[in-house]
N, C-alpha and C positions, 0 to 999 in steps of 0.2 A: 454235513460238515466235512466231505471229504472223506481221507483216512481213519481207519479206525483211533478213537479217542488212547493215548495214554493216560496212565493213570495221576498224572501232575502236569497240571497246565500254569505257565506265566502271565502276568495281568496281560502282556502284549496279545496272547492271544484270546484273553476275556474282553479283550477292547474289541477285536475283532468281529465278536461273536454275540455281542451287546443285543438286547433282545430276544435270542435263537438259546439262553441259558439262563436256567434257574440258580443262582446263591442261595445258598443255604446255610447257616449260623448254627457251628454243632458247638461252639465255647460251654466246655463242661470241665469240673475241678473237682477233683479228686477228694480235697480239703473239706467239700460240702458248698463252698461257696457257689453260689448262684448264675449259670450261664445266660437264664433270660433278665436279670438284671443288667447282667451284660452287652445283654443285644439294645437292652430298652436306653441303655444308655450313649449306644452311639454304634451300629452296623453298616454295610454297605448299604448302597441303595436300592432300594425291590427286595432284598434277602427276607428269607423267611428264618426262623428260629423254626430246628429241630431237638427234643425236649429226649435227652441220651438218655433217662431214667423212665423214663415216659413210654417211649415208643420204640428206641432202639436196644431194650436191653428187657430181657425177662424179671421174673419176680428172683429174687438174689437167696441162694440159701447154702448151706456147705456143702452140699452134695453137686451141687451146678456151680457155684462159684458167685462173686460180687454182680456179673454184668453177664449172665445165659446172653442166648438168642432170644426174641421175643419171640413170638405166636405167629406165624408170618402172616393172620390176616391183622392183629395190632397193627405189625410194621406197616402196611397197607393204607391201612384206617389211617396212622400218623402219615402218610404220605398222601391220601386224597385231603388229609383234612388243611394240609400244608401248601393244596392247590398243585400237587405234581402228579402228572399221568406218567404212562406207561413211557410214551414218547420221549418225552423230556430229558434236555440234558443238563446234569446236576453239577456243579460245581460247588461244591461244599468247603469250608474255612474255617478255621480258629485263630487264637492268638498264641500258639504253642508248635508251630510248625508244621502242622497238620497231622499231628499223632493224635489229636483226638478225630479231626473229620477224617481219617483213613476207617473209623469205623465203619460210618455212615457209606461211605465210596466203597469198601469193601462188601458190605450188604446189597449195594446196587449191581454191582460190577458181577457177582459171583451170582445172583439173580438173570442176568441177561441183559439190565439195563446200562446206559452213558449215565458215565459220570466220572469226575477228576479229582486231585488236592487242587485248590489255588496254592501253587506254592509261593511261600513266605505268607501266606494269609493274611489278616488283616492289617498286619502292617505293608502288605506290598498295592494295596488298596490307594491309588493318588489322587482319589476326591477326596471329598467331604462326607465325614460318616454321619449317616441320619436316624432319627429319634421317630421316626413315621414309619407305623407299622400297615406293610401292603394291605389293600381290599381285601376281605377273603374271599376265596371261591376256594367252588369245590373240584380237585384233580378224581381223574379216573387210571388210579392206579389197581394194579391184580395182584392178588394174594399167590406168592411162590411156595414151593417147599424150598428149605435150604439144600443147597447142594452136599449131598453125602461124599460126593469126592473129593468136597473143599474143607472136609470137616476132617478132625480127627479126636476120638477120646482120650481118655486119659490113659488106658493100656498102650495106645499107638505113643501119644506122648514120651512114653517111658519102655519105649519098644527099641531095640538093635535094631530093628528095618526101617528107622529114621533118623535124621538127622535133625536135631530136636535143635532149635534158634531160640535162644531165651532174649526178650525186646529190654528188660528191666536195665535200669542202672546197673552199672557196674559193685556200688555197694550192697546194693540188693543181691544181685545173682553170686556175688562170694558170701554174701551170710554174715556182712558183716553187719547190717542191721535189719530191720524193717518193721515201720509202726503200723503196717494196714493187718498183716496176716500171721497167724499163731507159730508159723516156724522161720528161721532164716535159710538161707540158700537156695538150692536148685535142682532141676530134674536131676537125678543121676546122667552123666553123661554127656550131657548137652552144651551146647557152646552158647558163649555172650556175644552179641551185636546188638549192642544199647543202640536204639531207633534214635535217639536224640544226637547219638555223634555222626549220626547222617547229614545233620546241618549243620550252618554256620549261626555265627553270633547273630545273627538279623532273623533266623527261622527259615533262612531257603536251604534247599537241596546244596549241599558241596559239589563238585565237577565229578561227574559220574566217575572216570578212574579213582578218585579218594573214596567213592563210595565202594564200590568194586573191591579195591585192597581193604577197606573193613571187612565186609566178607569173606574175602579169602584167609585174611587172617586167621579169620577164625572157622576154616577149612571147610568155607562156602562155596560151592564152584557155580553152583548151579540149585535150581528152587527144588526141580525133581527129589522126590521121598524125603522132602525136609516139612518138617511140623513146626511153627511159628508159636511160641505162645510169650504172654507177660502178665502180668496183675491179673487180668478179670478179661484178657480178649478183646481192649482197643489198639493197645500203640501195637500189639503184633501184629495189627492189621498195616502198621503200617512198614515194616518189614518188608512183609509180602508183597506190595504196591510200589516199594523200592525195587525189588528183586527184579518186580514185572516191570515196571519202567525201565532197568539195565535191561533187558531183553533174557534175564537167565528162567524164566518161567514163572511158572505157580506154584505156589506148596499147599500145605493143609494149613489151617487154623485148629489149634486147641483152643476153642471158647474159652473152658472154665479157667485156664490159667494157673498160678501158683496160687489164685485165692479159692480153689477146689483142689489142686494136690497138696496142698500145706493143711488142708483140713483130712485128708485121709491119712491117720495118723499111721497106718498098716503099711506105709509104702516110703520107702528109705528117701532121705534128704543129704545132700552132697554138699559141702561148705569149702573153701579154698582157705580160709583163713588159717 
């Protein structure tokens, strides 16, 4: 396909490339609500549903957080069983702007494998969504280890030798509420760049300068020794895939999130209210 993949591609160039990429359906809710209801009720066309509690996320507990890493031969297993090889290029979707597929694209990418956001996701989709779930077969994907340079814990999290990027709403990261986790607020220290003000009203990507001055605002220059985290370790994946699409690098991932440091009751919580 040419140049190496960015991490957010436009329908123009999934029209292009029709055939030569895998969709995949990561619609997951927070809520509990149902993302294979979702898909079952009207996805792209070929797309396969990837099952975020299933395959893309460990067993949840306080000490890991709502959404660990899985097992990485799980992740594998949900990816041969999903019909994706090693080869394949993935182009993954939601209906939330791609903060939940930034997971999924972030496990593939930090892996070694292609793979993108459809930006604006399924609404940037100009057929007809269908009710026909693909043939299965079976992919021949390989079990990785996670990359340890792309990780960071929760000491690095809450370390001065990062620049710690909190993904959560703005309500959230000042403490002024939050119904998922036992404390409000945020790492000590660290800054807000809510993933969701990266878009516009329709779910696409804003003009990279508007994205850019988020960042900076909030005295991002660059990905280098910055640690990304939010809830449980999806939307700061997609941060991160923002960062790497401006061209300013890669940072770490805190997995476990504020829903593993909100449960360490031993370690100080920072509120702006």
């Amino acid at each position: 396909m040419g140049e190496e993949l960015k991490p957010f591609v436009d329908w123009n160039w999934c029209a292009r490339n029709l055939g030569r990429v895998v969709f995949v359906d990561t619609r997951w809710y927070l809520d509990g609500a149902s993302g294979k209801d979702a898909y079952d009720a009207g996805h792209l066309l070929d797309a396969v549903f990837m099952d975020m509690d299933r395959w893309l996320s460990g067993p949840a507990s306080p000490e890991a957080g709502r959404n660990p890493l899985p097992d990485p031969e799980v992740f594998a297993q949900g990816m041969r069983e999903a019909g994706i090889s090693d080869s394949d290029t993935v182009v993954a979707y939601d209906d939330a702007g791609g903060v939940i597929a930034a997971r999924l694209v972030w496990m593939l990418r930090s892996t070694g494998h292609t793979a993108a956001i459809l930006d604006g996701g399924i609404g940037n989709y100009p057929g007809d969504l269908s009710t026909e779930t693909p043939l299965p077969r079976t992919g021949s994907f390989t079990a990785k280890a996670w990359p340890a340079d792309l990780l960071a814990d929760i000491s690095e999290a809450s370390s001065d030798a990062f620049l710690t990027v909190d993904a959560r709403n703005r309500d959230r990261f000042e403490g002024r509420q939050d119904p998922i986790d036992p404390r409000p607020g945020h790492i000590p220290g660290a800054v807000n760049v809510p993933c969701r003000e990266n878009l516009d009203a329709t779910g696409h990507l804003l003009a990279e300068p508007q994205i850019r001055a988020n960042f900076e605002r909030a005295g991002v220059l660059t990905a280098k020794n910055t640690t990304a985290y939010c809830g449980s370790g999806v939307t700061a994946c997609h941060n991160l895939l923002v960062m790497e699409q401006l061209g300013m690098g890669t940072g770490k991932l805190f997995v476990g999130g504020w829903s593993q440091y909100g449960h360490a009751l031993d370690r100080p919580v920072e509120t702006t209210i």
